[in-house]
C-alpha positions as a printed Julia matrix, in Angstrom:
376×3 Matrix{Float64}:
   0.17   10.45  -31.18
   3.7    11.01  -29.21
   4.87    7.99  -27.02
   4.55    9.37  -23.76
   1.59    6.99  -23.15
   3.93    3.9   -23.09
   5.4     6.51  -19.92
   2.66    6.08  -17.85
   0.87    9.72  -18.71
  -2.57    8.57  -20.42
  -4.69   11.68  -21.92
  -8.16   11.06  -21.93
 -11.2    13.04  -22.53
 -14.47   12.19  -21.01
 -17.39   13.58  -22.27
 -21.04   13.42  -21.18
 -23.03   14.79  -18.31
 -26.68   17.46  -17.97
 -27.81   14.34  -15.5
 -25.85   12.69  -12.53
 -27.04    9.22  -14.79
 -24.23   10.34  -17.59
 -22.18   12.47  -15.03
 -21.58    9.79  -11.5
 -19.98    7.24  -14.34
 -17.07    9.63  -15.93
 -16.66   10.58  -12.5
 -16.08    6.56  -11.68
 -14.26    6.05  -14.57
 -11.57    8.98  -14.11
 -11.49    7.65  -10.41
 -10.41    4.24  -11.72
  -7.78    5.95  -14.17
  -5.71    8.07  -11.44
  -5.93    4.86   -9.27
  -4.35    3.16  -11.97
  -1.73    6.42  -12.61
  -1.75    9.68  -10.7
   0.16   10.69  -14.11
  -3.1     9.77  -16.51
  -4.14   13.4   -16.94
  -8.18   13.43  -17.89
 -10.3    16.16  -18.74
 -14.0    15.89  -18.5
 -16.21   17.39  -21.38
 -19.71   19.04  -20.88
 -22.05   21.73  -20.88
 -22.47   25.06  -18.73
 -26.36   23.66  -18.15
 -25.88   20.32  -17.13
 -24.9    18.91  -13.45
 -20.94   18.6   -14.84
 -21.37   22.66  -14.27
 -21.45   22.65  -10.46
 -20.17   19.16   -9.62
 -17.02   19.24  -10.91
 -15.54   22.34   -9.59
 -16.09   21.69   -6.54
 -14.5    18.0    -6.73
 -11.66   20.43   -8.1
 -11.84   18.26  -11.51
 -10.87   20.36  -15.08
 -13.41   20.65  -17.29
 -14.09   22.12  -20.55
 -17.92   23.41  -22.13
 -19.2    23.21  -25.92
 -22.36   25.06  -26.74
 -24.69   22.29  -27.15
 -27.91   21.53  -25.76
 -30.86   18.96  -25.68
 -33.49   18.88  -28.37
 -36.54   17.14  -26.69
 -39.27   19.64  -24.91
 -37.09   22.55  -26.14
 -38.68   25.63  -27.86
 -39.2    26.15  -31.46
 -36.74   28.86  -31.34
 -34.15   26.68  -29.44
 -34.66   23.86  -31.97
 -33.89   26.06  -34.52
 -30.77   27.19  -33.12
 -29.38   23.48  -32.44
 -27.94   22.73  -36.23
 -25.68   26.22  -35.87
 -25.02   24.91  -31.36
 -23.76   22.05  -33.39
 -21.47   23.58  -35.82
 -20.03   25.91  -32.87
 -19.81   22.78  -30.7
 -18.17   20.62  -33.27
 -15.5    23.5   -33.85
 -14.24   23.71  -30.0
 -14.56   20.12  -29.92
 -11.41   20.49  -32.84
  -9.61   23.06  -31.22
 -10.03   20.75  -27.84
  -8.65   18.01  -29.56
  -5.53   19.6   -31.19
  -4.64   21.5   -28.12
  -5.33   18.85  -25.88
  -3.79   15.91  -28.21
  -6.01   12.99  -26.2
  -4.83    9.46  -26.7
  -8.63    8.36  -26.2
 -12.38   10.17  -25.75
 -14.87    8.28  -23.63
 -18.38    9.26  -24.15
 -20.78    8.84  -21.1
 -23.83    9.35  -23.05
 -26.22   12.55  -23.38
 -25.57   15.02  -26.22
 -22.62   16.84  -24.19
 -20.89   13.71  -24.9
 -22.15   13.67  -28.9
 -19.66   17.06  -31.02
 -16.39   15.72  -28.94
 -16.53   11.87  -29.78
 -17.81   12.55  -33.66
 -15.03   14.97  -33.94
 -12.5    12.35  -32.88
 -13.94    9.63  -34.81
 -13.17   11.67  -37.62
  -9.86   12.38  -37.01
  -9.1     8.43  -36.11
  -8.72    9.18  -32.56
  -9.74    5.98  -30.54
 -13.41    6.45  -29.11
 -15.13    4.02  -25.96
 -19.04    4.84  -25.28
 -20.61    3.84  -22.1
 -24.2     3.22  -22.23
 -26.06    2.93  -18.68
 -29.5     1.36  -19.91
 -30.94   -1.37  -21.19
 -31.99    0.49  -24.57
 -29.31    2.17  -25.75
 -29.58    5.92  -26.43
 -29.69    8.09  -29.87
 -26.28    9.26  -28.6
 -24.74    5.8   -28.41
 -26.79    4.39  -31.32
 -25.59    7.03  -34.01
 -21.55    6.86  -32.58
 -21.28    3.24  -32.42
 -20.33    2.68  -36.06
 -17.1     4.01  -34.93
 -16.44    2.99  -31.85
 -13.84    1.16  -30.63
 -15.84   -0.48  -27.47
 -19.2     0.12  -26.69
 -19.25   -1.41  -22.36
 -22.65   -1.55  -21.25
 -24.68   -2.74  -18.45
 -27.71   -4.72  -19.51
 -26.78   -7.99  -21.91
 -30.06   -7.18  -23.7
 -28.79   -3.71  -24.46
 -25.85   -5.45  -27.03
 -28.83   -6.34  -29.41
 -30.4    -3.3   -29.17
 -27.16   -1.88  -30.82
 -26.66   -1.29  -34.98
 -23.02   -2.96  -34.18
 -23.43   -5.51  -30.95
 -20.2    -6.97  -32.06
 -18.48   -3.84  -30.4
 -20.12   -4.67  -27.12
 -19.05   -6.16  -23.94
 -21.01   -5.89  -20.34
 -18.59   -4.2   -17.81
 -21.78   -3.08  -16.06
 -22.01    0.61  -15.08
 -19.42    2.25  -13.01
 -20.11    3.11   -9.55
 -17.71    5.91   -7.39
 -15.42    4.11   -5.13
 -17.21    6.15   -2.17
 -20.25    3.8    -1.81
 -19.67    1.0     0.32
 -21.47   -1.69    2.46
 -21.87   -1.07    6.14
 -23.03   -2.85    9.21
 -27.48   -2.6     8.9
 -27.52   -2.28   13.0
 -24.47    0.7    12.64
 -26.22    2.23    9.98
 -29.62    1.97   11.4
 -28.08    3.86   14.78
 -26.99    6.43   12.6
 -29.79    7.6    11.64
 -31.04    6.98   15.06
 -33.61    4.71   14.06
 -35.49    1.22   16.04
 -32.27   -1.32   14.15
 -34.78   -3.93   14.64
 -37.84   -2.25   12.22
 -37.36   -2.62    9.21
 -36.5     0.57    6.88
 -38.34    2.35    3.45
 -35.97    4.41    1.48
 -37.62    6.76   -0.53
 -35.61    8.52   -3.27
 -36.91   10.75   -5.96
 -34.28   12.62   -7.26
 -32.21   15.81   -6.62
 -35.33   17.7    -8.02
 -37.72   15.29   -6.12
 -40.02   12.85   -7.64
 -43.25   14.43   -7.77
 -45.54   11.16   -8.4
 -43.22    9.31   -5.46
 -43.68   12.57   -2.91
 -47.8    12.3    -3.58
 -48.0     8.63   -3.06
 -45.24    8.25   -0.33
 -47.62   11.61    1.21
 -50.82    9.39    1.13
 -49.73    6.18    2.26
 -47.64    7.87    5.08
 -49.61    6.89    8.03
 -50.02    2.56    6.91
 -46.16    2.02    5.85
 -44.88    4.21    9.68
 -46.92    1.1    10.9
 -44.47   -1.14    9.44
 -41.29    0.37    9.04
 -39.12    3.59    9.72
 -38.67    5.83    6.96
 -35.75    7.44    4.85
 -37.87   10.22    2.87
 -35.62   11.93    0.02
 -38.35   14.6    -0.63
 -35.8    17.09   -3.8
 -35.75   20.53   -3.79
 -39.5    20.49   -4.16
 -39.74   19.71   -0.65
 -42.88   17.92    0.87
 -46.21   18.26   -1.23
 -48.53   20.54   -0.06
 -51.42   18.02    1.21
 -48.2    16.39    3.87
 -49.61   16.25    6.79
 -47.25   18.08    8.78
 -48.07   17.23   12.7
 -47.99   13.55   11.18
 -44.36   14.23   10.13
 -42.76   16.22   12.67
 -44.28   13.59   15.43
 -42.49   10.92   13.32
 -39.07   12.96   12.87
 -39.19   13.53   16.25
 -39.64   10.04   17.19
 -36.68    9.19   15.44
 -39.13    7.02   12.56
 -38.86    9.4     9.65
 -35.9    11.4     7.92
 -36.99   13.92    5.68
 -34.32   15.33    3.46
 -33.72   17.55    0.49
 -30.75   15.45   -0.65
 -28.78   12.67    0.99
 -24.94   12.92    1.65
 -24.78   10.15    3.59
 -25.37    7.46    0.59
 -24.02    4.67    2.02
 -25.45    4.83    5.27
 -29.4     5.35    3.83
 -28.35    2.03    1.31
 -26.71    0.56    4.58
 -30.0     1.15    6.72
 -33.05   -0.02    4.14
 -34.82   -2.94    4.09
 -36.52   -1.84    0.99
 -36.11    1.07   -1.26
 -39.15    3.01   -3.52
 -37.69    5.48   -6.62
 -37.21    5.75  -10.33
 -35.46    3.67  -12.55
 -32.16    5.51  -13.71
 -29.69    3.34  -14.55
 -27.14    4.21  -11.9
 -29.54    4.39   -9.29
 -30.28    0.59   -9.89
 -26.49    0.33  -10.44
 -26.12    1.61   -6.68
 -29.32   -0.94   -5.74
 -27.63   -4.17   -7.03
 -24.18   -3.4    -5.57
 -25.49   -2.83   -2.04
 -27.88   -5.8    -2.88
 -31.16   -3.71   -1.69
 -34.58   -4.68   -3.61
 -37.11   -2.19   -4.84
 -40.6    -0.92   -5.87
 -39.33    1.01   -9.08
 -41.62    3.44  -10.75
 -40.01    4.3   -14.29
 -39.88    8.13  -14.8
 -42.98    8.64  -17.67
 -41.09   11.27  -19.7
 -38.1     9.44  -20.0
 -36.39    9.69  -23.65
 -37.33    6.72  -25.47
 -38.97    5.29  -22.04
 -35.66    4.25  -21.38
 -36.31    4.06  -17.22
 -39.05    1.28  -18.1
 -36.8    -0.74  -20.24
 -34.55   -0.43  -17.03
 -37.29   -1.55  -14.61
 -38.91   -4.53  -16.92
 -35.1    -5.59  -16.5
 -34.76   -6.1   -12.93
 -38.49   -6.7   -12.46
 -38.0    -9.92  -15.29
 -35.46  -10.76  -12.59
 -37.23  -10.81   -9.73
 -35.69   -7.64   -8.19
 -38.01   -5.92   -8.17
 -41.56   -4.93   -8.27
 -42.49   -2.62  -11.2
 -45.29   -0.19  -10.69
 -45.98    2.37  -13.74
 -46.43    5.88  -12.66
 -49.85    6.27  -14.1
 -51.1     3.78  -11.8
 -49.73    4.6    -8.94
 -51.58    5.43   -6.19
 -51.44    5.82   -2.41
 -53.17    2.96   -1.49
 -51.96    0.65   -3.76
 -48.08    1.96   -2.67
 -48.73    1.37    1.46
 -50.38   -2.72    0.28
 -47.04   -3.02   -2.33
 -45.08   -1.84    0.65
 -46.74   -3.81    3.33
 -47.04   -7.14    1.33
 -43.23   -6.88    0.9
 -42.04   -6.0     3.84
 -44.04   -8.63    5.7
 -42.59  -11.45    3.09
 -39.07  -12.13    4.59
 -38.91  -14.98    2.01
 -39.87  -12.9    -0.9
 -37.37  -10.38    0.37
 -34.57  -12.61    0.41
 -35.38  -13.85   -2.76
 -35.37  -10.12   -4.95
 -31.59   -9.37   -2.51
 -30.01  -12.39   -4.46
 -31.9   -11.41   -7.76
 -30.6    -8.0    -7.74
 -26.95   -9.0    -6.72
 -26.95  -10.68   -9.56
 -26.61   -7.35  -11.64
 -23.97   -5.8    -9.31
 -20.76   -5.23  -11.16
 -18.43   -3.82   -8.77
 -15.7    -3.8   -10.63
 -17.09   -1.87  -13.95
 -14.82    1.31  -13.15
 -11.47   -0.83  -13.31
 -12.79   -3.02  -16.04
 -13.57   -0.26  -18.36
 -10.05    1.31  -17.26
  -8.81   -1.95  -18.23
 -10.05   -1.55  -22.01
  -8.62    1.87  -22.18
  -5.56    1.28  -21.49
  -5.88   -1.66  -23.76
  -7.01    0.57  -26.96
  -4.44    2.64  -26.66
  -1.54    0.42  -25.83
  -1.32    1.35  -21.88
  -0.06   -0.65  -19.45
């Protein structure tokens, strides 16, 4: 390793993505290294299928693919490709790392993250996993003999790890972009009664199919109590939406209906209450803006890991936990109701959930970095 690191010109790779849940927290973390040093040069590390693939060339970020891809609900043929993906993907990951020469690989979790950091653990080049949920991964589990740190978000998480003496909670690392903003301002933006309280709905890029159905049913009893912030996916609306129901509320300025939501900040700004799934990052995003929720973990979730996540910040008192099996239109508009007409209870799961905001898990982590590899 040459000694141009003690210059000021870190090289790091950063490897993970397929989902925005491993994807948003290299982004954060590569944010929080050129903040540091516009001279830290960082390459992200990921797969032509995953999210990494669009994202990050259009945030103009460089990024290098290995052939690897998931195992679970794959074919039989695919699975039996996946020991030779591995072989390839282990191979680039070499020729990465000796044309590349990185001081340090961070791995974000999912297995784009798993050929680079094994290959560098072999060849004794520092490695730092960051594990978003509250039961660790197969990714993390199986690389965290060799890890140098291991920063996670959920103190239960360190025992669920074969070496929790690696461990420290840095929480997970948010993008710099999401900030607080005035309720009233951000209520006005979206041109919305700032006095009536506000339900934002989010399912997903792809949409939450269980969330849509429910959210579809119990339409007409939560409008009666609060305006509406409706992130419907690329699915769109179901096909049982009552459509003169929704235009008549979009045009009354008490429902936004939207494939995907650009404005972040502004929806977190502008709810009262927020309904969705229990990624890690999403409830990352929910404690730092302080905003409780009605989470329904994601069924098909490896290793259930969005209920772990949920029985977490439910535990808490952050939120209310609602599996998706039982979830029903009825049952959504009374959890909805009962909550919104509680300002008490309200105020009660706000304070619970700001107590697992970690805003500054980005520079933290950046911190350790530069501390494993003798940075300043």
């Amino acid at each position: 390793m040459s000694n141009d690191k003690k210059n000021d010109s870190l090289r790091v790779f950063i490897a993970g993505g397929g989902t925005g849940g491993h994807l948003f927290p290299a982004i954060a973390i590569q944010e929080a290294l050129k903040n540091a040093s516009e001279k830290h040069q960082i390459l992200f590390i990921g797969t032509r299928q995953g999210l990494e693939a669009r994202l990050l060339p259009r945030l103009k970020l460089p990024v290098k693919f290995l052939w690897i891809s998931g195992f679970t609900g794959k074919s039989l043929l695919h699975k039996l490709l996946i020991p030779f993906q591995l072989l390839v993907s282990l191979a680039q990951s070499l020729f990465l790392l000796i044309a590349h020469r990185p001081h340090i690989v961070v791995g974000t979790g999912g297995f784009a993250a798993g050929p680079i950091v094994m290959c560098a653990q072999l060849f004794g080049i520092p490695t730092l996993l960051q594990e978003q949920n509250a039961f660790p991964g197969v990714t993390t589990k199986l690389l965290s003999k060799r890890a140098k740190k291991i920063c996670v978000h959920f103190p239960e998480t360190i025992t669920r790890l074969p070496h929790p003496n690696r461990a420290i909670v840095t929480g997970n690392p948010l993008r710099a972009s999401l900030t607080n903003i005035d309720q009233k301002s951000a209520r006005e933006f979206w041109k919305f009664d700032p006095d009536k309280p506000v339900l934002l709905v989010l399912g997903g890029s792809l949409g939450a199919r269980s969330i849509n159905r429910v959210v579809t049913e119990a339409l007409p009893e939560i409008l009666n109590h609060a305006n509406i912030i409706w992130q419907v996916g690329r699915t769109g609306l179901p096909n049982n939406a009552d459509g003169a129901l929704c235009d008549n509320a979009v045009q009354e300025h008490r429902l936004v209906i939207l494939d995907f939501i650009h404005e972040m900040p502004m929806a977190y700004s502008a709810a009262t209450l927020a309904l969705c799934r229990a990624g890690a990052m999403t409830l990352a995003e929910l404690a730092l803006v302080g905003l409780p929720a009605i989470l329904i973990p994601f069924p098909f979730a490896a290793h259930q890991h969005q209920d772990w996540n949920a029985r977490a910040y439910e535990t808490s008192g952050a939120a209310v936990r609602i599996v998706d099996t039982d979830l029903t239109g009825d049952k959504t508009a009374q959890v909805v109701s009962d909550l919104l007409t509680d300002k008490a209870r309200l105020e009660k799961m706000t304070a619970a959930m700001q107590t697992f905001a970690k805003p500054h898990a980005a520079t933290d982590i950046a911190k350790i970095i530069f501390e494993l590899t003798g940075t300043s």
